[in-house]
C-alpha positions, 0 to 999 in steps of 0.5 A: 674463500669468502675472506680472500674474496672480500679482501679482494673486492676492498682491495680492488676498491680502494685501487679505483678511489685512489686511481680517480683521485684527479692530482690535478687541482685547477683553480679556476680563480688562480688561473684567472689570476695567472692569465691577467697578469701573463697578459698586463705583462705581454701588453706592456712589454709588448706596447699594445695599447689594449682595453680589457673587457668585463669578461676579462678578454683584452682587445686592440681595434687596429681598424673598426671597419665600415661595413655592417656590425655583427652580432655573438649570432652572427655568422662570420668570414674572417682570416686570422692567425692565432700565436701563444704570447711565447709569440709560436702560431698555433693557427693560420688561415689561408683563405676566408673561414666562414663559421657561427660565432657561437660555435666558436671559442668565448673569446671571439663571440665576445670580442669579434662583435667589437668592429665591424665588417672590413675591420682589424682586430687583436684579441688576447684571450685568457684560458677560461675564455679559450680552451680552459684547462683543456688542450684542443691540441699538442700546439696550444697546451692547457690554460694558454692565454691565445692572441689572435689577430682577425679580419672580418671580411664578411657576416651574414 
């Protein structure tokens, strides 16, 4: 009994060490990579005179506004509609939304900070500053680079 017992237990083991073996390797650096030359791409072919940021996020200021400047602390009202670069919505407002932008994806608190209130803003966002290698739901899969075009309409 004290032999199956103990082949049993190894078995029971190794099933569980090979089960939580992740056979999805992200690189993080590759993804990186993937997501700067799917946005060079998209810019090009697409014409959008964008500035990449440090952080890696690519910006258009369509209008800069004229009200008050905002802060990553900021709380924010926007509209927005957000699209894959396969150009598919993924998200649109229908009236003002009102949050914190740091409760919000890096992204935007990096780039919504860049214009002013009254201002028009186009952010192609790679993953890592989205929803990384997660996907928040069935319409924007893991590692999507995110384009979203945002109205500040108001800040606190």
């Amino acid at each position: 009994m004290k032999l199956k017992t103990r082949l049993l237990l190894v078995l029971t083991a190794v099933i569980v060490v090979l089960g939580s073996c992740s056979k999805d390797k992200f690189d993080e650096a590759e993804q990186a990579r993937l997501d700067d030359a799917a946005i060079v791409d998209f810019v090009t072919k697409n014409n959008i005179p964008a500035i990449r940021h440090t952080s890696g996020l690519y910006y258009q200021i369509i209008t800069p506004g004229t009200g008050a400047s905002v802060t990553s602390a900021s709380t924010v009202g926007v509209s927005y509609t957000g699209k894959l670069l396969d150009g598919t919505q993924f998200d649109k407002s229908t009236s003002t939304v009102t949050f914190p932008l740091t409760g919000v994806i890096e992204g935007w608190t990096i780039g919504v900070p860049l214009i002013k209130v009254g201002g028009r803003i186009r952010l192609i966002i790679p993953s890592k500053l989205g929803y990384g290698n997660n996907s928040p739901s069935p319409s924007i899969p893991k590692n999507s680079v995110l384009d979203f075009t945002i109205d500040l309409l108001q800040a606190q």
